[in-house]
N, C-alpha and C positions, 0 to 999 in steps of 0.2 A: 301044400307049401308049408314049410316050416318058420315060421314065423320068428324063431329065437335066431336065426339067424340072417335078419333084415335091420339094419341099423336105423335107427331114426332120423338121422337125414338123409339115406338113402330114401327109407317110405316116402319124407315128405316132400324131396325132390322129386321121386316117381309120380305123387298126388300132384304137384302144380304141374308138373309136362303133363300127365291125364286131361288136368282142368283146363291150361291152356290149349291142346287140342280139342276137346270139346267145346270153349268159345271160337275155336276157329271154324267149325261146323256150323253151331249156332247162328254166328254173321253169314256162314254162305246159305243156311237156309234160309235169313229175313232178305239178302240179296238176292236170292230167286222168288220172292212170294210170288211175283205175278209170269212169273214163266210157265208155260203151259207143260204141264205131263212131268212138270219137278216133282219129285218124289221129298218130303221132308229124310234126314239123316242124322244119324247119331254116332257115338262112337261106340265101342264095345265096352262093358260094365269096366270098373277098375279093380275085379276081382280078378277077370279073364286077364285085364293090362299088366296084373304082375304076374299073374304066371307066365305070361310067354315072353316078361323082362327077366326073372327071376334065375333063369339058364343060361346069363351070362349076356341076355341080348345087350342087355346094357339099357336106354330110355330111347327108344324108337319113339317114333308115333305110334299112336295108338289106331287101332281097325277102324276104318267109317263101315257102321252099316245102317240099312233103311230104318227109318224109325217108327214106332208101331202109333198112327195117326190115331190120336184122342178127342179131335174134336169136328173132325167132317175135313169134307174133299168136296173142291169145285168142280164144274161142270168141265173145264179144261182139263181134268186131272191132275192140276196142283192142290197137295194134301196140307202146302204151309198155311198155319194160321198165325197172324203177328202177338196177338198178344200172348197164347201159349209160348211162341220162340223167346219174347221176351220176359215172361217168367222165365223159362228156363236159364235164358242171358242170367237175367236177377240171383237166381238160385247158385248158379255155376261163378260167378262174380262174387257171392257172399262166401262159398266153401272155399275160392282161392285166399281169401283173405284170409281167413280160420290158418288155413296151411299155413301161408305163407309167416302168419303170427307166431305159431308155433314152432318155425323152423329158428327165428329168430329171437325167440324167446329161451329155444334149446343151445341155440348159439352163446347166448348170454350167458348162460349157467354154465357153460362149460369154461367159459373166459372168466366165471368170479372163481370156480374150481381149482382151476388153472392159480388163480393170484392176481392176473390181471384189470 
């Protein structure tokens, strides 16, 4: 991927729809904790999420896939553990901020550029 040609609020529009669909996963996995044979899930890195935006897809959602369990599996075969999922919450809720600061901080600069 060529990177000189991806605009900065395109990137960091691609990065909040990333981060917003991976808190949507995040919630459906703390919503299944106690489901039996739930699998925890993730999304696809957002390395993968721009390349297969990058050919025009436009901002899809991004891939759910199974996510590689870190800290043990219950007897049921459910792999969620609540406090890793809510780190993750925590993590993926701090990176949107970053973004979302950024988009609007690019915004700004462009509007004192501008004159306005």
């Amino acid at each position: 991927m060529n990177l000189s040609d991806v605009s900065l609020f395109g990137l960091a529009s691609k990065r909040l729809q990333w981060l917003a669909d991976r808190q949507t996963v995040i919630s459906e996995n703390i919503a299944n904790a106690d489901t039996a044979d739930y699998r925890a899930r993730d999304v696809e890195s957002f390395e993968s999420y721009l390349s297969t935006t990058a050919d025009g897809a436009g901002f899809g959602s991004a891939e759910v896939v199974e996510a590689k369990a870190m800290w043990g599996e219950e007897l049921s075969g459910n792999n969620i553990v609540l406090e890793e999922q809510l780190m993750e919450a925590g993590t993926t809720s701090s990176q949107y901020k970053l973004a979302s600061s950024l988009y609007r901080k690019a915004h700004d600069l462009l509007l004192a550029a501008a004159g306005n």
